[in-house]
C-alpha positions in Angstrom: 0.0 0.0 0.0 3.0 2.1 0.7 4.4 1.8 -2.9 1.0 2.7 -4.3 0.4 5.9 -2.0 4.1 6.9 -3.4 3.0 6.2 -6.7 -0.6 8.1 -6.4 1.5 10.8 -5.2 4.3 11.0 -7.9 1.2 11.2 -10.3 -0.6 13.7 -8.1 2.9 15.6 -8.5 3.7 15.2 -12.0 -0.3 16.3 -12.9 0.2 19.3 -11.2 3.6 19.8 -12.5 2.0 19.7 -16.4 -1.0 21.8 -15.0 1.2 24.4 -13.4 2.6 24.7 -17.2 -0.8 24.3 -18.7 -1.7 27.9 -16.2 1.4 29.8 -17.6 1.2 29.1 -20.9 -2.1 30.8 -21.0 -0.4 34.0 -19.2 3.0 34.2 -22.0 -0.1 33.0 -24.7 2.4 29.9 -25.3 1.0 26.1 -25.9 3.8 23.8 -25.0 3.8 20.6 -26.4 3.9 17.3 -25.2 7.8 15.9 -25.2 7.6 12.2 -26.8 10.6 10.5 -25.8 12.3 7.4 -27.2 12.2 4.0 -25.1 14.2 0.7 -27.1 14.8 -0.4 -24.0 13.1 -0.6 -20.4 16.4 0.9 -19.0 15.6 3.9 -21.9 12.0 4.3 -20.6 13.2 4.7 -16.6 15.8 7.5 -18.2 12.6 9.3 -20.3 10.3 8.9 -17.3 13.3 10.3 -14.8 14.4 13.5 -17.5 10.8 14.7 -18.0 9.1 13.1 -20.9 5.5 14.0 -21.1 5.1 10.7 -23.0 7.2 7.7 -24.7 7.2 5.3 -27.6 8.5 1.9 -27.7 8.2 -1.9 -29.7 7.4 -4.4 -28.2 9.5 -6.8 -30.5 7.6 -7.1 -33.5 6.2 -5.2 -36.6 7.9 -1.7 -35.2 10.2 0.1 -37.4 13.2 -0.3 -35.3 13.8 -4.3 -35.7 17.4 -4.2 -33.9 16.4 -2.5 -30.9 16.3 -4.3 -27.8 12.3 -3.2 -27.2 10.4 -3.9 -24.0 9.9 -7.3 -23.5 5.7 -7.9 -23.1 6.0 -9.2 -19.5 8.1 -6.2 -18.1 5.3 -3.8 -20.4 2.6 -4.0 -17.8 5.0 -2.9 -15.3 6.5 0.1 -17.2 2.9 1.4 -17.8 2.4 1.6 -14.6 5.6 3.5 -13.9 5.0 5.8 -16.2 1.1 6.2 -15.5 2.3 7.1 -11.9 4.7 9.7 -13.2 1.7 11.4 -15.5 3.6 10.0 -18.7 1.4 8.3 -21.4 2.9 5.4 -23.4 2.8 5.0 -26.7 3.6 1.4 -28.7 5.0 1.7 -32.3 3.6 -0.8 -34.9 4.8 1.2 -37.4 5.9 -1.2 -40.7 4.1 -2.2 -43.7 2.4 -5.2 -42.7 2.8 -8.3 -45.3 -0.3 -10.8 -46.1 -1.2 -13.2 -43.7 0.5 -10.8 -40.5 -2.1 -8.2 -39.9 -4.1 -11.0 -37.1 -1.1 -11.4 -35.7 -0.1 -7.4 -35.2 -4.0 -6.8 -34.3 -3.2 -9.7 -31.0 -0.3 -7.7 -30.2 -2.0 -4.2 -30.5 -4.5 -5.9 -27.9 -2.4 -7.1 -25.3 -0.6 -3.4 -25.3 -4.1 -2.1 -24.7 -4.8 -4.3 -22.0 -1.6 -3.8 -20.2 -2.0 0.1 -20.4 -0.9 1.5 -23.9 -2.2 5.0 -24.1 -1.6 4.7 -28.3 -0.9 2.6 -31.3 1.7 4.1 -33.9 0.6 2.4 -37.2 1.9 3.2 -41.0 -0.4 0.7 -42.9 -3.6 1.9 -43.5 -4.8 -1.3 -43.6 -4.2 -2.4 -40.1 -4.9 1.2 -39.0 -8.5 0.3 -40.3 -8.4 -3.2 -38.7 -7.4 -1.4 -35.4 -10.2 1.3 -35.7 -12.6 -1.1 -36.0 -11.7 -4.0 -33.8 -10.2 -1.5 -30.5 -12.0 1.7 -31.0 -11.2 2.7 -27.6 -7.6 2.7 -28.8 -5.9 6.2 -30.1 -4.0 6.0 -32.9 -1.1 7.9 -34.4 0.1 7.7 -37.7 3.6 6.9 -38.3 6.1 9.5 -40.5 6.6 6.4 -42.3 3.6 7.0 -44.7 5.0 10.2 -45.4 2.2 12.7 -44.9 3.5 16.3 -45.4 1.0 18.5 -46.3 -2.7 19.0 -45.1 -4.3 17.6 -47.6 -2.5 14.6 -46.6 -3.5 15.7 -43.0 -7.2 15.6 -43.5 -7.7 12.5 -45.7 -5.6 10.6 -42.9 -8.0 11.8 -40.1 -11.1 11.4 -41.9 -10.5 7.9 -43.4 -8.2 6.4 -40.9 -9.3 7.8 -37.7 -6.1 9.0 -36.7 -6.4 11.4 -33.9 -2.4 12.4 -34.4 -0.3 13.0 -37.5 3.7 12.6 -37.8 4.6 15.0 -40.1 7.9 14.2 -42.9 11.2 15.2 -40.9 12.0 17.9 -44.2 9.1 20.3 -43.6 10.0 23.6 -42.9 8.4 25.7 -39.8 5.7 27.8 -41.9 5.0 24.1 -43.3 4.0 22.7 -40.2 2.0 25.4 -39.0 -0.3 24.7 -41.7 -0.8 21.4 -41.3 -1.7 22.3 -37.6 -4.2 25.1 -38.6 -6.2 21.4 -39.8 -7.0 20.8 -36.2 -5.7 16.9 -36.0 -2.6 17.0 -34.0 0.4 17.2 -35.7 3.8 15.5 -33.9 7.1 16.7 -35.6 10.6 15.1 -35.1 12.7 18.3 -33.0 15.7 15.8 -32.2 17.7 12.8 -33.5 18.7 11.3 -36.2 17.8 11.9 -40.4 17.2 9.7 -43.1 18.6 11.7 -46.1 15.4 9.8 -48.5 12.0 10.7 -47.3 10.5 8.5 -45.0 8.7 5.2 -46.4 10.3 6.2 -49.8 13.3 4.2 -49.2 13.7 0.7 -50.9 17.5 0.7 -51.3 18.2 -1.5 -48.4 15.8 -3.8 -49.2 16.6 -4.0 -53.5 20.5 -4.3 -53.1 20.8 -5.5 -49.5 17.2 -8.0 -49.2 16.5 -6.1 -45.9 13.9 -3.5 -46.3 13.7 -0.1 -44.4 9.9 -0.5 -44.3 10.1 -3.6 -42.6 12.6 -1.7 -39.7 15.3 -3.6 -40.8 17.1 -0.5 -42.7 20.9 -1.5 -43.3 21.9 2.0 -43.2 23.2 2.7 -46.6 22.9 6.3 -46.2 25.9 6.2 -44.0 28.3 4.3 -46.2 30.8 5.5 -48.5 30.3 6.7 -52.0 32.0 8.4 -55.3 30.2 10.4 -57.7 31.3 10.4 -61.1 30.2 11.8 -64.4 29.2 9.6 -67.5 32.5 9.5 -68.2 33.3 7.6 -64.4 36.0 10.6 -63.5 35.1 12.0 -60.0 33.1 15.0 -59.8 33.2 15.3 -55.6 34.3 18.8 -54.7 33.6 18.1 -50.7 36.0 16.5 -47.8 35.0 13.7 -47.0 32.8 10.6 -49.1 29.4 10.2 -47.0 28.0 11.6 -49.6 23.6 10.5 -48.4 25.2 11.1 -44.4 22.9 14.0 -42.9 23.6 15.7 -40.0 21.8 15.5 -36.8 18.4 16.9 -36.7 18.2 20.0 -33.9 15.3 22.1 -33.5 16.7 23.9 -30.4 16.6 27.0 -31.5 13.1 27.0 -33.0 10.9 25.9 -30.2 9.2 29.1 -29.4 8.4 28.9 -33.0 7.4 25.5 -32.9 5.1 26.1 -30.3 3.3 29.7 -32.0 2.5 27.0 -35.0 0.1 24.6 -32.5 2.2 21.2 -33.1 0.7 18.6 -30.5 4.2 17.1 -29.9 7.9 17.3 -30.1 9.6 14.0 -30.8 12.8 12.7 -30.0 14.4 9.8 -32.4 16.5 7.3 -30.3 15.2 4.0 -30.1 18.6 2.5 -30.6 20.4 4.9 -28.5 21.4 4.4 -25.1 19.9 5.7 -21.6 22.6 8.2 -21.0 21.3 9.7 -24.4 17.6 9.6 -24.1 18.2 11.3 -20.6 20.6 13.7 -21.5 18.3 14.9 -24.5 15.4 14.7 -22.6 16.0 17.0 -19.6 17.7 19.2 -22.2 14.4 20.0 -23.9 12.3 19.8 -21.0 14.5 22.7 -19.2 14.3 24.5 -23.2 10.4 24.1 -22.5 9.8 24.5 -19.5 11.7 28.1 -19.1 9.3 28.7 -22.6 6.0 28.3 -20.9 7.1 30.6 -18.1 8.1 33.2 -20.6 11.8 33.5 -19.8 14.7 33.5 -22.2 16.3 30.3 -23.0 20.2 30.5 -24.3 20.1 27.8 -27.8 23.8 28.0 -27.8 24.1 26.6 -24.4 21.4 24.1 -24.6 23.3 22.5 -27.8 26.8 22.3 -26.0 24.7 19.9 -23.4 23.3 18.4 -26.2 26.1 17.7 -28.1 27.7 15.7 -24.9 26.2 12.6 -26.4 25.9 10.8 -29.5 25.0 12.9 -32.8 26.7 13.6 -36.3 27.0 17.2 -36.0 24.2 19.3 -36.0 21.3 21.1 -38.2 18.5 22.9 -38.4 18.4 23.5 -42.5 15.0 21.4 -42.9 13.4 24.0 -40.1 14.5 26.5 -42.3 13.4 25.7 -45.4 17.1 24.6 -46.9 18.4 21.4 -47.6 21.6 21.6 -49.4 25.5 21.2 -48.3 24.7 22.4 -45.1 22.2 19.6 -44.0 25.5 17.1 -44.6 28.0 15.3 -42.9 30.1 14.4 -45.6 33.3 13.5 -43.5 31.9 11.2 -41.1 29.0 9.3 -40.1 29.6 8.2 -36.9 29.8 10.1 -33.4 30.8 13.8 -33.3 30.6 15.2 -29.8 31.0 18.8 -29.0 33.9 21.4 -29.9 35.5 21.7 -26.1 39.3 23.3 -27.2 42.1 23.2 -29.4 45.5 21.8 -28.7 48.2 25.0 -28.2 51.4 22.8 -27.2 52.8 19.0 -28.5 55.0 17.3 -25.7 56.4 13.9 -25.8 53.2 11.6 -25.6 50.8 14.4 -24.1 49.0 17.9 -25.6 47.7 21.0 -23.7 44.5 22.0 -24.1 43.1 25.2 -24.2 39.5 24.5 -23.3 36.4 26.4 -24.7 34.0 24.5 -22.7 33.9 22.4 -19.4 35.4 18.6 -19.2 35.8 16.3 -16.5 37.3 13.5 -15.6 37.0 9.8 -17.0 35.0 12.4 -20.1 36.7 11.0 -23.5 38.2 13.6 -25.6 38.9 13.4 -29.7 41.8 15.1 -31.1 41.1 16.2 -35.1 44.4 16.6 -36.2 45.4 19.1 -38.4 48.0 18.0 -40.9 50.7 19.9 -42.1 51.0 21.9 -45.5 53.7 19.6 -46.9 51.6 16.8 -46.2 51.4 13.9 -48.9 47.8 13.2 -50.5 48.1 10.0 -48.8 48.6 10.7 -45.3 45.3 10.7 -43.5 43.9 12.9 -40.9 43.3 10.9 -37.6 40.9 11.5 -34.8 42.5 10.0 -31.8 40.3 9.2 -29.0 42.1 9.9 -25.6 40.9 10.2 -21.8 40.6 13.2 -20.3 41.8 12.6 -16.6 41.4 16.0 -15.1 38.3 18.2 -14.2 38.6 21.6 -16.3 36.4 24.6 -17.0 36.6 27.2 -20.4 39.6 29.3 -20.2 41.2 26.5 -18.5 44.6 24.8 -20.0 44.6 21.2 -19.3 47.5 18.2 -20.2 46.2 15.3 -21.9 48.2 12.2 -22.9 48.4 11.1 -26.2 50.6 8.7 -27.9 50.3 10.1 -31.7 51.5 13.3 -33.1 48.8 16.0 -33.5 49.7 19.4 -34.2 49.0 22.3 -32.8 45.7 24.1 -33.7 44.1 21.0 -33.5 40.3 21.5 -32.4 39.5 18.9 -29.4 35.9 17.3 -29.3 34.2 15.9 -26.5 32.7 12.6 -27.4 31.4 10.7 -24.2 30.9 12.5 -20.9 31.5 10.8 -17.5 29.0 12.7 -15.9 26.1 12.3 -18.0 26.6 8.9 -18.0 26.3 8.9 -14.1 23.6 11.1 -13.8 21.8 8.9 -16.0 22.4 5.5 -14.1 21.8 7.3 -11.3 18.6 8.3 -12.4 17.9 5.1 -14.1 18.4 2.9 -10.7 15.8 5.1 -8.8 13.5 4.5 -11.6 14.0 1.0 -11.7 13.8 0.7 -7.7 10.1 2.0 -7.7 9.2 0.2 -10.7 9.7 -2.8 -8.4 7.8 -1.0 -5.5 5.3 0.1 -7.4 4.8 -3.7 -8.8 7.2 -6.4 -7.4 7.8 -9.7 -9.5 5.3 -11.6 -9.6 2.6 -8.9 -8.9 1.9 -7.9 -12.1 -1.2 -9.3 -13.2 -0.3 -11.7 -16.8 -2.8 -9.8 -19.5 -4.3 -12.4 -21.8 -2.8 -14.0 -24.9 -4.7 -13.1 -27.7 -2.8 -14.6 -30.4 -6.3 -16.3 -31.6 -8.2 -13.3 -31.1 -9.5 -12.3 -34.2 -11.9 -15.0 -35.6 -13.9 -16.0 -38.8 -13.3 -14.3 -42.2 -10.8 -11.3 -42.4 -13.2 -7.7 -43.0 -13.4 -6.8 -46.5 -14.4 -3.4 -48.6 -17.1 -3.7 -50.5 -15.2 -3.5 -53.5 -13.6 -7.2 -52.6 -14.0 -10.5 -53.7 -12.1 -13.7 -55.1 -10.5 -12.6 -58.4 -11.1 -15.2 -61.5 -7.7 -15.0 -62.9 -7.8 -17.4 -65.7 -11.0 -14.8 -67.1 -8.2 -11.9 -68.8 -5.0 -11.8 -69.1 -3.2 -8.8 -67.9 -3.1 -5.4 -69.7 0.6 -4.3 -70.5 1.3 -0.5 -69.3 4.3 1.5 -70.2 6.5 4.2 -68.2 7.8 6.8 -71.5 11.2 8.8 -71.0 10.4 11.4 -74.2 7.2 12.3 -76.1 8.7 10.5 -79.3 8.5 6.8 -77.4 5.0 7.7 -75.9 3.7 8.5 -78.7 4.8 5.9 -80.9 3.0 3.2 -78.7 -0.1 5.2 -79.0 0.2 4.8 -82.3 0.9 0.9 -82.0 -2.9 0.3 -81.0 -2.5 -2.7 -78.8 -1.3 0.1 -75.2 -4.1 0.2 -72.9 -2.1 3.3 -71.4 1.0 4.8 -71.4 2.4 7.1 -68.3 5.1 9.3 -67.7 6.6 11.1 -64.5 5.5 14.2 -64.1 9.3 15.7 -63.5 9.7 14.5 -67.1 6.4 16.8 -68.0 7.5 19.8 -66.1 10.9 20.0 -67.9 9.6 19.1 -71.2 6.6 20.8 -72.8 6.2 18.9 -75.7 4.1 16.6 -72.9 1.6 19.3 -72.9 -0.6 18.4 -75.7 -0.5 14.6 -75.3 -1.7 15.1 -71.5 -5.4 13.7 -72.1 -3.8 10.7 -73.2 -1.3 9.6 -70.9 -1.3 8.9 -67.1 0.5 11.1 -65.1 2.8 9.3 -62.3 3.1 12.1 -59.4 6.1 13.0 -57.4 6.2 11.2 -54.1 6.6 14.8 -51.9 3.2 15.8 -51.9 3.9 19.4 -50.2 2.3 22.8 -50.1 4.4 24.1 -52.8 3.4 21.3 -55.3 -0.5 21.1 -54.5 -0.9 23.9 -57.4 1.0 21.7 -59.9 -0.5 18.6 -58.9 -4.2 19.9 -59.0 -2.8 20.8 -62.7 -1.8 17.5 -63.8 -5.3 15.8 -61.8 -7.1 18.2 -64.2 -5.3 17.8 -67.7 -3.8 14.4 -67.4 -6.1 11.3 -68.6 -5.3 9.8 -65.1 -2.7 10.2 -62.1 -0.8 7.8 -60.5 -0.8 9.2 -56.8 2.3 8.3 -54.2 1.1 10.3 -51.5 -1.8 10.5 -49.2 -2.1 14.6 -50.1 -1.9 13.6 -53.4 -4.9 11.4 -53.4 -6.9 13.8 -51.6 -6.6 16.3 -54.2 -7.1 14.0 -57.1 -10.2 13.4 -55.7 -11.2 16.6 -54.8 -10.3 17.3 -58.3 -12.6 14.7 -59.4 -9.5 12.7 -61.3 -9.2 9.2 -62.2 -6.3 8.2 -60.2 -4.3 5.0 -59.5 -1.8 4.4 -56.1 1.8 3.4 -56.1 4.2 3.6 -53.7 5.3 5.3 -51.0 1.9 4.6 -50.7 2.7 1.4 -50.2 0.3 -1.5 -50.1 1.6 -4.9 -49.1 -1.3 -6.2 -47.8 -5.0 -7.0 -49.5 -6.6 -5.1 -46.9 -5.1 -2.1 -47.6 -5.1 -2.3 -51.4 -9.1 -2.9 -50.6 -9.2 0.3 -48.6 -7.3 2.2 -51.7 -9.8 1.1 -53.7 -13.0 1.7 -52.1 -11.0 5.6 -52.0 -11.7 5.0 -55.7 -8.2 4.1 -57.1 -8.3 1.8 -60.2 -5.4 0.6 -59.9 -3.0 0.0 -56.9 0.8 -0.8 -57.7 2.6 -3.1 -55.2 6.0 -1.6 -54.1 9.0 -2.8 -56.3 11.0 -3.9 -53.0 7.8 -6.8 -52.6 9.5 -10.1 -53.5 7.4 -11.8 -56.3 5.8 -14.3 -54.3 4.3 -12.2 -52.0 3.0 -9.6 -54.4 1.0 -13.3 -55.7 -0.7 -13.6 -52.8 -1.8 -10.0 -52.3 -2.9 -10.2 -56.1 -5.0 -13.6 -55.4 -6.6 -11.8 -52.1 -7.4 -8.5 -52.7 -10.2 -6.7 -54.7 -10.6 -8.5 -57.9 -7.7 -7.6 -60.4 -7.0 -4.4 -58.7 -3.4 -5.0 -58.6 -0.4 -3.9 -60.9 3.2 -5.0 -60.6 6.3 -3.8 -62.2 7.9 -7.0 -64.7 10.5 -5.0 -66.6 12.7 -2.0 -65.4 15.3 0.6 -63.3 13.7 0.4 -59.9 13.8 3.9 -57.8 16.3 2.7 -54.8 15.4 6.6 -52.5 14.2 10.0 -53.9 15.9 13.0 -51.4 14.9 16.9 -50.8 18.4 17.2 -51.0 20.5 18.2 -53.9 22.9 15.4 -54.5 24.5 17.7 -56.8 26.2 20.3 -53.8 28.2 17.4 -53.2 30.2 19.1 -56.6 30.4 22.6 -54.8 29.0 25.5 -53.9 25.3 26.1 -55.5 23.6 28.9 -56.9 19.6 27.3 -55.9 18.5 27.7 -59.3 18.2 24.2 -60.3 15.6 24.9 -63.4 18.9 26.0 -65.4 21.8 24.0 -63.4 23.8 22.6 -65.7 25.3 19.7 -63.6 21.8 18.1 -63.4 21.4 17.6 -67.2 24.5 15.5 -67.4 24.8 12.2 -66.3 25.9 11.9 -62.7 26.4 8.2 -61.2 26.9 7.0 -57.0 29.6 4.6 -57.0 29.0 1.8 -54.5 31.4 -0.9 -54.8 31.9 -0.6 -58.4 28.2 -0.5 -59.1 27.2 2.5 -61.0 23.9 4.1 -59.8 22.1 6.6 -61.9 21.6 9.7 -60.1 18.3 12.1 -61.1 17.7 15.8 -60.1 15.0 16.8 -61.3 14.3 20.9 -62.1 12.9 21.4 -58.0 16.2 19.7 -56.9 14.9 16.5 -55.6 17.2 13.6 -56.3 16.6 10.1 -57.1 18.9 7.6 -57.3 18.2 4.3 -59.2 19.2 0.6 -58.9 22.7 -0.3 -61.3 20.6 -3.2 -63.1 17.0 -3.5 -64.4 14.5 -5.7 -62.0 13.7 -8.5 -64.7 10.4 -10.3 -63.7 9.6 -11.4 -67.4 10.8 -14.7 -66.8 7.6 -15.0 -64.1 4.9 -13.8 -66.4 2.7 -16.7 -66.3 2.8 -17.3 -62.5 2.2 -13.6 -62.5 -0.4 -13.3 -64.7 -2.4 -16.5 -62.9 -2.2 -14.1 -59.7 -4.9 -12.0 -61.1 -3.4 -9.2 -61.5 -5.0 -6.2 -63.6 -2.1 -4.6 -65.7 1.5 -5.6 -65.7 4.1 -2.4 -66.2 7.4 -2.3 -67.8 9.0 1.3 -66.9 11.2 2.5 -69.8 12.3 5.8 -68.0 15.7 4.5 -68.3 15.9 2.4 -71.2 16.6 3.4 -74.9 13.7 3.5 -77.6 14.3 0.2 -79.3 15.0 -1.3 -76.3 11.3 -0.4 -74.5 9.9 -1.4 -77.6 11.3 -4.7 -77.9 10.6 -5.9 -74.1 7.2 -4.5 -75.0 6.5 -7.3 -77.8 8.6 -9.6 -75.7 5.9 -9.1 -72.7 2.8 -8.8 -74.9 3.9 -12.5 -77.1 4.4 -13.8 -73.5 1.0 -13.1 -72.4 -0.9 -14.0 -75.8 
């Protein structure tokens, strides 16, 4: 009884604590949001709940977008609830992948048994489970995941209206005037403010999963955007103007300085990425932001320069706020390294035998580790390389200070000095960690926590269908064969050929070329994947003129049907399950593409299950491996922003990756894509694919020569006959 009066009171506390804030942010006319921290671990979630976190998210070891993490095991959940209920902090579970066919029962039993053992929210990306959820738990709030990429509010309001959602992640590369207007919708509207960047848009990415068989979307990203790379022109000499070869390595994401602003636009909640980070992270971030906020919503001045010196005491890649800004070139990279970069703390000012002195900028301490960039010398060779000796720092010392520090190799002097681990976050955290994990056990000892049921059987009888579903009769047609046309000249030479039921091109091809004007009203238009503010004019354009669009975003299919436009679905929009291709097309899509990354077995069984021969599948072509705001291109140097007359962009520009050439895209709003080295080559399956029921089969010739699109074209079509 003890334990739960101390509990009752730490909530009693905490409530009053957030009420106290609620009161002054009505005096300063401030709205501070809820700080969502990250919890991979139980040891993480005692370090959130200890810093300040209004609320955190975790797995719980399956179907969550961070597949390494460590997660909270399910029989320890029940007791971290109740931790974290008695400190006033919600909990949130992520179920945040693409769910294949035949898994959604299985995440549905899990999403139950978090409900039952207290999870205040469900983090979902599918819209098909997100359906299955709304209906089977309706007393279950939902979020939806930055992982279906909504980033505008049309987007916004088609995901609260058909999905229920009662909270929006927004894309990480929205800009602050963005995101105000997605909160001026009303749903609530969480933005990243902390953390790590994927340099590709989120749920956009298949290049893990097409050249390393382990898909991002799945949460089992091998991080290629924090390899190595060259860039070269068509010619393969290097074209890299920049130190360093991370050339898809973006910095850190750090909102610090824009709070106040953050909180004038109404966003709901600031989230912190970190589910694979350690405890002494989450909690050093944490009570960062929460002393950032907390001095906000009493109106007094908060000093961004300091706050990201404490921040920068654990793990990041250097910092930036260019995506809060509006920017996203050079300055959003780390080009040199992609690992740890800790914070500037000196420079050395004297070389002895095996030791430096420091001049210090900013505080160290003892058992802190220190990293000495060295400088080399003019005369250098090409050859030699800079080193970054890690060394201990084994003497407190404050800015202005000079301090000795031993170090075996020979740095010169000038050489900035980086603090990359500090002792004394790390004990504050396990400090703060043990007394969080001591009243855990109070608050619940072993064997007190009561076992929530296993619901792995839960869901009974016949899976829900749309109306629009049904058992497809695939032996009835034979698929239609669809084309993807890189000029005007191939699209409309198979008009002429009389046998196309369509043809489509990308509309970056029709807004660099307009010699696609006049053939819009026979073509379908395949639409960017951003769907932003800035491109709902030019989309509503293409809805209206074009003979159908292909939409790859969630604002994009709101606007096509606000426009009244036929429209099909493709990825990012990503449907790997029947019930949410159903749910597409009772939206009215008549067609829905299953992602290229979807091996060809398992786009069969989505075919044989969902709405009858609503599916489409790419057999022939360059798969898209990520598509970036960033301008690959400022790898080259400095750039001028005009990218409608940038030179660089019209000639061919390859990543190198172990020898494997990789076509590189920027089209005239300086979006990159990059593309696989080889065609994906499905032709060889056309019967088995064509038995699966699906409705059209697509052979993208963006990046293969005339003759060559033709000839695959009567290759498929002879096939199929």
């Amino acid at each position: 009884m003890a334990a739960l009066r101390k509990g009752a009171a730490g909530a009693a506390r905490r409530l009053s604590e957030q009420w106290g804030r609620t009161m002054e942010n009505n005096a300063c006319g401030l709205r501070v949001p809820e700080l969502l921290a990250p919890a991979g671990s139980i040891e993480a979630l005692y370090a959130a709940v200890a810093a300040g976190a209004d609320a955190v998210y975790t797995g719980l070891g399956a179907f969550n977008a961070r597949a390494a993490a460590r997660d909270i095991a399910l029989e320890d959940f029940a007791r971290a609830c109740r931790l974290a209920h008695a400190h006033g902090v919600r909990v949130y579970v992520a179920e945040n992948v693409y769910l294949r066919e035949g898994e959604l029962d299985c995440a549905l039993a899990l999403a139950y048994r978090a409900h039952e053992a207290g999870a205040d929210a469900l983090i979902v990306a599918d819209a098909g489970f997100a359906r299955l959820v709304r209906r089977e738990l309706p007393g279950l709030e939902l979020h939806l995941s930055t992982q279906a990429g909504v980033m505008s509010a049309a987007g916004v309001r088609l995901a609260a209206r058909e999905l229920s959602v009662e909270r929006v992640t927004c894309a990480r590369e929205l800009s602050c005037g963005e995101i105000a207007e997605l909160c001026r919708t009303g749903t609530g509207i969480e933005v990243f403010c902390h953390g790590a960047i994927c340099i590709c848009y989120s749920g956009a990415c298949a290049f893990s999963a097409l050249r390393r068989g382990r898909s991002a979307n799945r949460g089992d990203c091998t991080q290629p955007c924090r390899l190595s790379y060259g860039l070269v022109d068509g010619s393969g000499r290097s074209v890299a103007g920049v130190s360093g070869d991370r050339l898809l390595c973006p910095r850190d994401y750090l909102s610090i300085g824009h709070l106040e602003e953050l909180c004038h636009a109404g966003v709901s909640a600031l989230k912190i990425e970190g589910r694979m980070k350690n405890p002494d992270y989450v909690y050093n971030v944490v009570r960062t932001y929460r002393v950032a906020l907390d001095a906000l919503a009493t109106g007094a001045e908060i000093d961004p320069a300091a706050l990201t010196a404490q921040l920068g005491r654990s793990f990041n890649r250097g910092f930036t706020d260019a995506y809060l800004r509006g920017t996203s070139g050079a300055e959003l990279m780390s080009f040199e390294r992609a690992i740890n970069q800790g914070i500037r703390v000196g420079e050395v000012v004297e070389r002895g035998c095996r030791e430096v002195v420091v001049a210090l900028e900013g505080a160290v301490a003892a058992g802190d580790t220190l990293e000495i960039r060295t400088i080399l010398p003019e005369d250098a060779a090409p050859d030699v390389p800079a080193r970054w000796p890690l060394v201990p720092c084994e003497v407190d010392g404050a800015a202005g200070d000079r301090i000795r520090v031993r170090c075996k190799r020979r740095v010169a002097p000038g050489s900035p000095v980086y603090l990359t681990a500090s002792a004394g976050v790390r004990s504050e955290a396990e400090v703060a960690v043990a007394a969080m994990r001591a009243e855990a056990f109070e608050l619940a000892p072993a064997g007190a926590v009561a076992e929530f049921a296993d619901r792995g059987d839960w869901v009974a009888g016949e899976k829900p269908r749309c109306s629009a579903g049904g058992a497809p009769d695939a032996a009835s047609h034979a698929p239609a064969v669809a084309v993807v046309a890189n000029s005007p000249q191939l699209a409309q030479r198979l008009l002429g050929d009389g046998r196309q039921p369509g043809v489509y091109v990308r509309a970056s091809r029709v807004l660099e070329d307009p010699a696609w004007d006049d053939m819009l009203g026979g073509v379908a238009v395949i639409l960017d994947e951003p769907s932003r503010a800035a491109d709902e004019a030019r989309v509503r354009d293409l809805c209206r003129r074009a003979s159908r669009v292909v939409c790859r975003n969630l604002g994009a299919i709101e606007l096509a049907r606000a426009e009244g436009a036929a429209f099909e679905v493709a990825a990012p929009v990503s449907a790997t399950n029947s019930e949410t291709v159903d749910w597409l097309v009772s939206l009215g899509a008549q067609r829905v593409w299953l992602p290229d990354e979807l091996p060809i077995e398992r786009a069969c069984a989505i075919a044989r299950a969902a709405a009858r021969r609503a599916c489409g599948l790419l057999v022939y072509g360059v798969p898209q491996l990520m598509v970036c705001e960033h301008c690959l291109l400022t790898a080259e140097g400095p750039c001028d922003g005009d990218h409608d007359r940038c030179a660089r962009r019209r000639s061919e520009r390859y990543l190198v990756e172990e020898g494997a050439r990789l076509p590189v895209h920027v089209d005239s709003l300086g979006r990159t894509r990059i593309y696989d080295a080889a065609p994906l080559d499905r032709l060889g399956a056309l019967c088995d694919v064509a038995a699966a029921g699906f409705g059209t089969l697509l052979i993208d010739a963006d990046l293969v020569g005339e003759q060559a699109a033709i000839d695959i074209v009567e290759q498929t079509l002879s096939t199929l006959r």
